[in-house]
N, C-alpha and C positions, 0 to 999 in steps of 0.2 A: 711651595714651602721654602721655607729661606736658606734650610740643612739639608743636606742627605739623611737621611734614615735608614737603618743596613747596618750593612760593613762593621758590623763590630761596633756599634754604640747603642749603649743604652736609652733604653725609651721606654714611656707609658704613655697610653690612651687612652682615654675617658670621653666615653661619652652615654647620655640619656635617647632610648630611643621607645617607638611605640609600634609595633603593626598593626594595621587593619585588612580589612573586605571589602572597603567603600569602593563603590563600582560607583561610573558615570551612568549619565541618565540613561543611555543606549546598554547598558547592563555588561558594558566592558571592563576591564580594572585600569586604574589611570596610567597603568605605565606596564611594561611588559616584565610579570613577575617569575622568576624562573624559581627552580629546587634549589637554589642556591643564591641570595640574593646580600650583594653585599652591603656593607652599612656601612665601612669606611675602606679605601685600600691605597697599599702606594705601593705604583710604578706604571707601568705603561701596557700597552695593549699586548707585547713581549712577553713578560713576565710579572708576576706581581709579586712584591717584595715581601709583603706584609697587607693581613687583611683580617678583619671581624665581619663575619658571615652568620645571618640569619638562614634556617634551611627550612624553607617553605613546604617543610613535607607532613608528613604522620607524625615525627618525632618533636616539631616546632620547635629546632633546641640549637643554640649557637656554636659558632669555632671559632679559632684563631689561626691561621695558616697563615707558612711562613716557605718563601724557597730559596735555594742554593743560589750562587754566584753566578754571571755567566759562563758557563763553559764548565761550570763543576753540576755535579749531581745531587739531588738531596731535596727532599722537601719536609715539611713538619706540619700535622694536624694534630691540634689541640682540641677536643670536643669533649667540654663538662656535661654531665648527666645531669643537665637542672631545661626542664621543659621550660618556654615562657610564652604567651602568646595574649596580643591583644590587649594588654596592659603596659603600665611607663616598669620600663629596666633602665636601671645605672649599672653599666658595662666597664669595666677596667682590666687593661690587658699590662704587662709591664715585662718588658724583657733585659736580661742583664749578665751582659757577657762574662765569661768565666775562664780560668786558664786552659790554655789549651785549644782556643777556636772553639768552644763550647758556649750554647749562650742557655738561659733559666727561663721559661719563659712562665707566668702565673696569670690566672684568667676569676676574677674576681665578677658577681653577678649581684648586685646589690646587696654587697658591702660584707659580702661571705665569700674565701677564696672556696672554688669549685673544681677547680684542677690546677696542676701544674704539671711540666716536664721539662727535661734538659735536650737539647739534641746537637751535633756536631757539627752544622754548616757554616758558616759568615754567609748573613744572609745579602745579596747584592741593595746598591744602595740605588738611591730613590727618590727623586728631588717634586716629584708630584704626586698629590693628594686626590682621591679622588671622591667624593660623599653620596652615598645610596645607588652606587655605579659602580663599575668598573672598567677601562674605558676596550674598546671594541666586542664587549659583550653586551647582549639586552636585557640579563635578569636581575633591573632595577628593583632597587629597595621598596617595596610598598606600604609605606606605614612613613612616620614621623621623625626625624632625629632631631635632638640638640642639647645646646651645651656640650661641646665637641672640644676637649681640650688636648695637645700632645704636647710631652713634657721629656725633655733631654737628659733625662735623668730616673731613675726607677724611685714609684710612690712609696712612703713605706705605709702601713695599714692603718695607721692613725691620718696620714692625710687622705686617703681614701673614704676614710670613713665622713671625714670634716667637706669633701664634698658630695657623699652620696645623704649626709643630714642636711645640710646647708650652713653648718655652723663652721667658725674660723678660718674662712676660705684661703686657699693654697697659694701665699703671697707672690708675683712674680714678677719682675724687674720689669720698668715699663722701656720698650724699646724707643730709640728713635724715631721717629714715623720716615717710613719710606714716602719717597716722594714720584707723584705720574705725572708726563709728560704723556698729552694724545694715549696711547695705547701702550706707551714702553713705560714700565715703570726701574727706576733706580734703587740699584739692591748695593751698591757699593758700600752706602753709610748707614745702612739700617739693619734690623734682626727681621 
């Protein structure tokens, strides 16, 4: 990703996802699903900054976890009381920091917010994404994502809603196109 995410900036996520069952022909699941499988997360195999977590258990019901800085203490788990399983969810998480090193964080589940809370960390920032993963763990996402959008700024409810209907979509500046060379791509003059 082009920014940091963390440290004190505001941000929302959006994204549409599905779980399933589907087992390969040999009656395996196509990817190794753990009690805790994440659907989006940023940061590295260290630490994760921020992440929307599907829980592959009894309760089939989502979080939002968030942790401290390196070298400070603190973590945040957000988990709404809204089951979901085996159907399309539109997921939006949006956090926004507040005085004091306090950030809000609100967990909306097709197009109804389901929880919120505040909590006191700066959470460490975090320049990689990672989708139905998380990286040096195996409990891959099983099931479907997309329409995967992260936005630098917190949704208010009205545009949440304009993308969980499909109506008046959420205008946004078109960036420059970065440009690849072989394998290195250039980030100097692009978003």
């Amino acid at each position: 990703i082009p920014v940091s995410v963390g440290n004190y900036r505001p941000i929302s996520i959006s994204l549409w996802f599905k779980n399933t069952s589907i087992q390969n022909a040999n009656g395996t699941l196509p990817n190794p699903a753990g009690a805790i499988q994440r659907l989006i997360s940023f940061g590295d195999a260290n630490r994760q900054r921020y992440s929307i977590n599907y829980n592959n258990n009894s309760s089939k019901r989502l979080d939002f976890r968030s942790d401290a800085q390196n070298g400070s203490t603190g973590s945040f788990t957000l988990t709404p009381n809204t089951p979901v399983n085996n159907t399309w969810h539109h997921v939006v998480v949006t956090v926004e920091p507040l005085p004091g090193f306090n950030s809000r964080a609100l967990f909306y589940v097709d197009d109804s917010l389901v929880a919120f809370n505040t909590y006191n960390f700066v959470p460490s920032s975090a320049t990689m994404a990672s989708i139905g993963r998380y990286p040096g763990i195996t409990q891959n996402f099983e099931g479907v994502i997309d329409d995967i959008s992260v936005f630098n700024r917190v949704l208010s409810p009205s545009e949440i809603n304009a993308i969980f209907t499909g109506t008046n979509p959420v205008s946004l500046p078109i960036p420059t196109a970065c440009t690849a060379t072989g394998i290195l791509i250039s980030t100097s003059s692009c978003d």
